[in-house]
N, C-alpha and C positions, 0 to 999 in steps of 0.2 A: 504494500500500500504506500503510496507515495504522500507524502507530507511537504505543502510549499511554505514559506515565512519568509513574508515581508519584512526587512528591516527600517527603519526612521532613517532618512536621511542617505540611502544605499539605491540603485539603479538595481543592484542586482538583489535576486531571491535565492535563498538557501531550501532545496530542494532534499528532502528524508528521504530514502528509499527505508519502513520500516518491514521487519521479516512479517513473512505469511503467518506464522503463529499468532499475533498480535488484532485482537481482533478493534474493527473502526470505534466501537464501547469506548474500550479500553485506552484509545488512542485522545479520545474529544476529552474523557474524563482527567487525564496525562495535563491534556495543555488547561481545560478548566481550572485545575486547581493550583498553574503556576501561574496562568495570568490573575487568579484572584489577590496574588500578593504581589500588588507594585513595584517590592523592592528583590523581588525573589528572580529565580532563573530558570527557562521552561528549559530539561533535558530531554532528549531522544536518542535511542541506539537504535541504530542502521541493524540492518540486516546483516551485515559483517561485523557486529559486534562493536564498533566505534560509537562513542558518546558524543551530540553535540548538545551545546550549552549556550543559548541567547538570555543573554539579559532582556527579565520582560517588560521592561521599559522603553525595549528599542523595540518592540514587536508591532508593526504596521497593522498585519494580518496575518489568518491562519489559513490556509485552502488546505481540506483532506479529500484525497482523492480516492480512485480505487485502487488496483494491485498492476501492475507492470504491465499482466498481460492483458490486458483491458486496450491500452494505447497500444494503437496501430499506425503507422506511418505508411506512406505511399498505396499505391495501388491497393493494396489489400482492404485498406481502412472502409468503415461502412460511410 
């Protein structure tokens, strides 16, 4: 499942790939209770085990998407 976050004052978006175990619940309930603390920091671990860490002060937006294989590119795409 792919996870995007908007940062304050950045062009660019930091893009999660999180593992298939990890169900979307699971995922909204993660960022609800870090943006509920202004001075707090939302964590996520990738699918390969890596931790990223946004200060949620700097957090624009959240977009949760679906899992990988969902997005299709070229010809194939519906």
């Amino acid at each position: 499942m792919d996870v995007r976050i908007g940062i304050i004052q950045s062009t660019k978006e930091l893009d999660v790939e999180v593992g298939d175990d990890v169900t979307r619940e699971e995922v909204l309930a993660v960022i609800e209770t870090a943006l509920a603390d202004a001075n707090g920091v939302l964590w996520l671990t990738d699918r390969r085990g890596r931790q990223v860490g946004v200060p949620t002060a700097k957090v624009a937006y959240v977009e949760v998407g679906g899992t990988a294989e969902d997005r299709r590119v070229g010809f194939g795409a519906p």
